[in-house]
N, C-alpha and C positions, 0 to 999 in steps of 0.2 A: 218277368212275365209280361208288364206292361213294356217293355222295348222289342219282343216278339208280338204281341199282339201290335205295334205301332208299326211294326216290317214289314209284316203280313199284309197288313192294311195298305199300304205302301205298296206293296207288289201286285197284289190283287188290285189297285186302280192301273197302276202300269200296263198289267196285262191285257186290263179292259181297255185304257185308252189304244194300245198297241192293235187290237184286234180291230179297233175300229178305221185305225188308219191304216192294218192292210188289206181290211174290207175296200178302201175307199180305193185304192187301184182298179179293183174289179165293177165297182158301182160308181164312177164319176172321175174321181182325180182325188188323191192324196194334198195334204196342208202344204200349199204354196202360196203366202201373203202376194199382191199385186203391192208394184213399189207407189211410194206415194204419187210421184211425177206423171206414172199413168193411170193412177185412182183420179187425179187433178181433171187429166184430160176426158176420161170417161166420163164423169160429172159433168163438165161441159158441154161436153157432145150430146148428153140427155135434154139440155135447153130444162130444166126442172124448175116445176115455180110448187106455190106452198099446196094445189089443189091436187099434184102429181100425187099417184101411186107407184110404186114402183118395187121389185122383188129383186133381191139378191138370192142369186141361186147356187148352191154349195158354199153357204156365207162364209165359212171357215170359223174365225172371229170374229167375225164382222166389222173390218176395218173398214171397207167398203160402204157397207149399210149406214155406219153411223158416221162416217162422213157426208153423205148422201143426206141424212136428215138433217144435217144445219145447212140445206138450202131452204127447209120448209116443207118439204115434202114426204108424204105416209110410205115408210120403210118396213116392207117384209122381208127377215133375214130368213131365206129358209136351208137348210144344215140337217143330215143326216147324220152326223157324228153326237152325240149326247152332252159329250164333254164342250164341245165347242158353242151348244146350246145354254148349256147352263153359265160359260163364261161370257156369255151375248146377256143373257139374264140378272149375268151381276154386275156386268158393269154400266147395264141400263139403270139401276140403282143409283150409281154416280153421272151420270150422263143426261147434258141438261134438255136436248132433244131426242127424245126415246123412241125406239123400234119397237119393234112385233118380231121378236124371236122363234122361230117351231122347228121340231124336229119331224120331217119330214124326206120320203122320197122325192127329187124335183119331179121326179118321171110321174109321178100320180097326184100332183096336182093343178087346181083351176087357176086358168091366167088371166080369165076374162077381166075382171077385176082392176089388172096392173093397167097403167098407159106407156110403163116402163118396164125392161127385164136391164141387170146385167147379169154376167156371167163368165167365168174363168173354170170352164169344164175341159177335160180331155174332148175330142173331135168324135169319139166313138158315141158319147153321151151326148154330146151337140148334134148327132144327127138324129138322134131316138130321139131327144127333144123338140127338133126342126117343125116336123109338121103340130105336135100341140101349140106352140106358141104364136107361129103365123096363121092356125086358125081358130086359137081361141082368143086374139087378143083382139081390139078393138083398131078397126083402118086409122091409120094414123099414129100407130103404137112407136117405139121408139128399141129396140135390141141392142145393146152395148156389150160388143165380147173382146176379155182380153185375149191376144195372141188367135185365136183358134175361128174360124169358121165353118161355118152352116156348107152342104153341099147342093141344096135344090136351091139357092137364094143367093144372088149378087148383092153384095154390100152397095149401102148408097153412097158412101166414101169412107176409108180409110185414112184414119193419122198414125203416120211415124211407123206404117207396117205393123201397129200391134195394135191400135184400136180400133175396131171395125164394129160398124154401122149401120144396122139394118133399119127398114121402115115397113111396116105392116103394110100390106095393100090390100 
């Protein structure tokens, strides 16, 4: 009895995690870690000191995010997969410079706040996203996307063809 109820249990998150990443084709992009080498370069290209804010947006794990905060800098991991929040959750636990984890749509929330975004969204969602962020962010804000660009906004330069750099105006 207790090795079906431990199955059950078992599949029944499977199905839930499963649900959520083939929602995530339809609402942003599916779980695709960015390699470290261009998490590196994106980090740099932010110019991040300790008074930065900054959002990751479709966190994943938030490999990104909580590399981002041992520059010093206030990290919002935000992730609509549940599962991916709650694992941002616990391993802020062990994690000696801690984020702000939420489950959230990106598409419905405030940016004004961030002086940074990155991001590694599919182009469909980069464009829904386009105008809230260049006009809710503050002139002078900083946009780091991997691979994928914006359609109304010329990057201020690009590294290596995958990291692209936008600046609020």
């Amino acid at each position: 009895m207790i090795t079906q109820i431990f199955f059950f249990v078992i599949v029944l998150i499977y199905a839930a995690f499963a649900f959520y990443w083939v929602q995530a084709f339809f609402k942003g992009a599916p779980y695709y870690p960015s390699n470290k080498k261009i998490v590196k370069k994106m980090i740099k290209a932010m110019e991040l000191d300790g008074k930065s804010k900054v959002a990751e947006l479709g966190a994943g794990d938030g490999r990104i995010a909580f590399a981002i905060s041992k520059t010093g800098a206030h990290v919002t991991a935000i992730e609509i997969n549940p599962f991916f929040v709650l694992l941002m959750k616990l391993k802020n636990i062990f994690h000696k410079n801690k984020i702000k984890a939420i489950r959230a749509n990106v598409l419905d929330h405030d940016y004004s706040q961030y002086n940074a975004v990155t991001i590694y969204l599919y182009p469909g969602l980069m464009h829904q996203l386009e105008d809230s962020l260049f006009t809710q962010m503050k002139k002078g804000s900083v946009i780091v996307s991997n691979t994928f660009r914006f359609k109304k906004h010329e990057p201020e330069r690009v590294i290596e063809n995958r990291v692209v750099i936008y600046r609020v105006n």
